[in-house]
C-alpha positions in Angstrom: -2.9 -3.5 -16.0 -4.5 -6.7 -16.7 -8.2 -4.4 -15.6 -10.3 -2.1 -17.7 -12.9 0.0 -16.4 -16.0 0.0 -18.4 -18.5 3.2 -17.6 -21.9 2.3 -18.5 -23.2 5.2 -19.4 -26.3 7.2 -21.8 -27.9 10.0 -21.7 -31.7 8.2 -22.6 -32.9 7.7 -18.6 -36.4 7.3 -18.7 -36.3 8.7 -14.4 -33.8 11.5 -14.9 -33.3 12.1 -18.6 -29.4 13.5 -19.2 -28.5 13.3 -15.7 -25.3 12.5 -16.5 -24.6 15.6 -18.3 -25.3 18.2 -15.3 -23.3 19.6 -13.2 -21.8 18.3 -10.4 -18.9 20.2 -8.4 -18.3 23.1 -11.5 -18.3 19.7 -13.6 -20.7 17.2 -15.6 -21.1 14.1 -13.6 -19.8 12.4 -15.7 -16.4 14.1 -16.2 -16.5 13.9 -12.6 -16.9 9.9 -12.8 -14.0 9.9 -14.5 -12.3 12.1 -12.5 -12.9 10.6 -9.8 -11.5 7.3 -10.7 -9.0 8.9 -13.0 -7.1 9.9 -9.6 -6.1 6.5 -9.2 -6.3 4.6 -12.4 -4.7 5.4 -15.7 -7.3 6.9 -18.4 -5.8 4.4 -20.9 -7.9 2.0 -18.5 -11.1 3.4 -18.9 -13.8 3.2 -21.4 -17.1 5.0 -21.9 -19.8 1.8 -23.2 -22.4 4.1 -24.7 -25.2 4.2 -27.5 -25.5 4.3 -30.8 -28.6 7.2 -30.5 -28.3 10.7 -31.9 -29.4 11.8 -28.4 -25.7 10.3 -27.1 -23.4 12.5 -29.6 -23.0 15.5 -27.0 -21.7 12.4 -24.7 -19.1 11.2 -27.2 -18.2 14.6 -27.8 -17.5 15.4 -24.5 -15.6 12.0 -24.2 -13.2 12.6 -27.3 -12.5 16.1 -25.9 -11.3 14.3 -22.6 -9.3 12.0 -24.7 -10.9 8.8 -23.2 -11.4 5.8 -25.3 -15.6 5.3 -25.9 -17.7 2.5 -27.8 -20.7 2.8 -28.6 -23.5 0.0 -29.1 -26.6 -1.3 -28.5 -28.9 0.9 -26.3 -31.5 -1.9 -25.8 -29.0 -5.2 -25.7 -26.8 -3.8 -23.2 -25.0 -7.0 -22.5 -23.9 -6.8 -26.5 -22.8 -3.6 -26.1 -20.3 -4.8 -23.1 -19.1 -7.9 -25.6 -18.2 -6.2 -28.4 -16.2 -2.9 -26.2 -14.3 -5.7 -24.6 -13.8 -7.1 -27.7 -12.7 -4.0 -29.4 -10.3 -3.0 -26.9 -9.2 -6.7 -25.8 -10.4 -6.6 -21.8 -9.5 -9.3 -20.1 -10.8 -8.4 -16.5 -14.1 -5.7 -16.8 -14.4 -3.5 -13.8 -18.2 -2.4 -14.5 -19.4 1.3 -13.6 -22.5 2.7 -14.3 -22.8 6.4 -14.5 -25.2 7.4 -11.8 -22.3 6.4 -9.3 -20.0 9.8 -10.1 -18.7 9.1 -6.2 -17.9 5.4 -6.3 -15.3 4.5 -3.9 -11.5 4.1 -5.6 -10.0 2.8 -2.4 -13.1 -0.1 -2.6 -11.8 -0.7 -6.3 -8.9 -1.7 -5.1 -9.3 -3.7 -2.4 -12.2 -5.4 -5.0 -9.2 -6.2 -7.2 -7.3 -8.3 -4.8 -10.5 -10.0 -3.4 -10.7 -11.0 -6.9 -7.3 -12.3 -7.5 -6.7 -13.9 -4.6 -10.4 -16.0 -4.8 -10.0 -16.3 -8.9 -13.4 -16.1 -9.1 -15.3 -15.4 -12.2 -17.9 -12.6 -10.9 -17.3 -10.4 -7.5 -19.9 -7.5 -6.7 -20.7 -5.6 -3.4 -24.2 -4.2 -4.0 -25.4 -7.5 -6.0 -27.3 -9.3 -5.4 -29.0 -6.2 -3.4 -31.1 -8.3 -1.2 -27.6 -9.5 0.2 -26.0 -5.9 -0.1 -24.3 -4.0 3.1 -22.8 -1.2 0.8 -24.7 2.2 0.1 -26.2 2.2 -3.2 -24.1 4.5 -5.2 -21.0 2.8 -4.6 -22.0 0.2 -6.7 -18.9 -1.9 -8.4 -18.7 -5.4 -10.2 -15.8 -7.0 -11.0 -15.5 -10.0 -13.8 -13.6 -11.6 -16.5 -14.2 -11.0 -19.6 -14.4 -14.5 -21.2 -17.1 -15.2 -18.2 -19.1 -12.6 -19.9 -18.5 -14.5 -23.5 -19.7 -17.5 -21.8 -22.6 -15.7 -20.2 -23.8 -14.3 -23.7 -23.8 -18.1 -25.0 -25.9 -19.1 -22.3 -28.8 -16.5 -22.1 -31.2 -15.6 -24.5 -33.5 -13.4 -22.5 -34.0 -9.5 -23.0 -33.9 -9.0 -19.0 -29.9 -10.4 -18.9 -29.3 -8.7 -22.3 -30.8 -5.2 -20.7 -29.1 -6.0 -16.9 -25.6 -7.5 -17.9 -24.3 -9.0 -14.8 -27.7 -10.6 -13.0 -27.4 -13.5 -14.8 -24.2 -14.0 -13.2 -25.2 -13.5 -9.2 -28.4 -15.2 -10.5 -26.8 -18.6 -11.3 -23.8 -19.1 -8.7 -24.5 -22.5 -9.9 -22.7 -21.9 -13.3 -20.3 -19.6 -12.3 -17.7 -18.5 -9.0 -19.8 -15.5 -7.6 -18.5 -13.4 -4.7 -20.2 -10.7 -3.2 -17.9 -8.5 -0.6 -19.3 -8.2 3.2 -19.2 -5.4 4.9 -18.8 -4.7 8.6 -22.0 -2.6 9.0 -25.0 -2.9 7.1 -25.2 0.6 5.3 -27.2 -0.6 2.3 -30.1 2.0 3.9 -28.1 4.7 2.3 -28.7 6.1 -1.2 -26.2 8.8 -3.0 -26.5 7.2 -7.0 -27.8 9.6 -9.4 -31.8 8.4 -10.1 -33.5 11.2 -9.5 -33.4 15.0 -9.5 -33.7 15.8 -5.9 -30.4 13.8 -6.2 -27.9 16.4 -7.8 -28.7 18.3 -4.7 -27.7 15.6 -2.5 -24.6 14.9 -4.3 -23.6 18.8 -4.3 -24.1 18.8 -0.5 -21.6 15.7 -0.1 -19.2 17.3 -1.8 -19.3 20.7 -0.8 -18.8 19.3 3.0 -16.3 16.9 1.7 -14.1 19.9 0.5 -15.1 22.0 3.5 -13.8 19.0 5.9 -11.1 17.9 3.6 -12.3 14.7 4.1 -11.2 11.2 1.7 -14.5 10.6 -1.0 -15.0 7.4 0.6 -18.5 5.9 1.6 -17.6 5.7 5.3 -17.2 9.7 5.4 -20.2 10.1 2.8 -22.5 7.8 5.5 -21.4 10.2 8.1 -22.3 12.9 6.1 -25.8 11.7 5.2 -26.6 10.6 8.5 -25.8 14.2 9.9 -28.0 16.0 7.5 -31.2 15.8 7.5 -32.4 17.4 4.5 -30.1 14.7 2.3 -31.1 12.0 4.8 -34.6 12.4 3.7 -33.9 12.4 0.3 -31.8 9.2 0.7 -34.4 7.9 2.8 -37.6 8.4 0.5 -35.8 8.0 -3.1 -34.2 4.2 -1.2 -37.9 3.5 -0.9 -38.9 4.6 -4.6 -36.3 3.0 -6.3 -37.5 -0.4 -4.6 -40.7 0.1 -6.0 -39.7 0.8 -9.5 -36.9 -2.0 -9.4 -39.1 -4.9 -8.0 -37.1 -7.7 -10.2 -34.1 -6.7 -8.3 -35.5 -6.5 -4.5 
């Protein structure tokens, strides 16, 4: 496989400090991340990019004991970190995670993958640029080569595209083949990534009446399930709104 799938992930968030590392569904989010995506990828293909703080050890630990391969760099220069994993590992196409998305789509992966093989672009997204989103946040996936993101190092020199890896790509479609994927329905009203407390709740809902439903983890049946609840739907609703206010640069 000619893709790797590169997990942004730390345990240092300013809004939910070691989100990542509660549980989820008798599991750490995390472990459910990779789970998640583990049901349809190899594990060979995935990679943890994390930091080189003290306060990330228990991550790596957990990592090594799950046998996935891990990096660990820069927490600050972000975009560094992504060079020098790909590097390491010799990535040629990065599928880029973060880790507040434990229920990203796998079936959206996919079709992601052949969007960007059959266009042979060099940057494909379908949250970003979020003004131009029709996805659910927490679904988030980007999809890029690796020697655009060389060519994107060479070209930047500010700390916002070193922090946020891939804006300078959907920023500047000018300098390279950007892609975003459209969606049928505007559903980009609909939160379910992993910011905020109240949030872990939300989650554990969806899955419970994912299980109870035997339903696919796909963000069609999670919309249903969000717009059927109301005491999720108001989380989504209000933390949407918050979000947008901390994250002005991006909306």
């Amino acid at each position: 496989m000619s893709y790797s799938i590169i997990i942004q992930a730390r345990t240092g968030s300013k809004r939910f400090p070691s989100k990542i590392l509660y549980k989820i569904d008798h599991r750490t989010v995390i472990e459910y991340l990779i789970d998640n995506i583990a049901q349809k990828f190899k594990k060979k293909n995935i990679i943890i990019a994390t930091t080189k703080n003290k306060r990330d050890n228990k991550l790596v630990k957990l990592v090594k004991k799950l046998k996935i391969n891990y990096f660990r760099g820069s927490e600050e220069n972000v975009l560094n970190r992504y060079i020098n994993c790909g590097k390491k590992f010799n990535v040629k196409n990065v599928i880029h995670i973060t880790s507040d998305c434990p229920l990203v789509d796998t079936n959206l992966i996919y079709k992601m993958i052949n969007i960007f093989n059959k266009k042979k672009i060099d940057y494909l997204a379908n949250t970003y640029p979020p003004k131009k989103s029709k996805f659910p946040d927490g679904t988030d996936i980007e999809i890029y080569k690796y020697k655009s993101l060389v060519r994107l190092n060479k070209l930047t020199q500010k700390d916002e595209d070193k922090e946020h890896v891939t804006n300078f790509f959907w920023k500047n479609p000018r300098l390279f083949k950007t892609m975003i994927v459209n969606n049928k329905k505007n559903l980009s009203m609909y939160k379910y990534s992993l910011d905020y407390k109240n949030e872990l709740l939300l989650i554990k809902k969806i899955l419970k009446k994912i299980k109870l439903k035997n339903l696919n983890l796909n963000y069609q049946n999670i919309v249903k399930i969000i717009k059927n609840d109301n005491s999720i739907k108001n989380i989504s609703n209000k933390n949407l709104k918050k979000f947008k206010l901390n994250r002005k640069d991006l909306y």
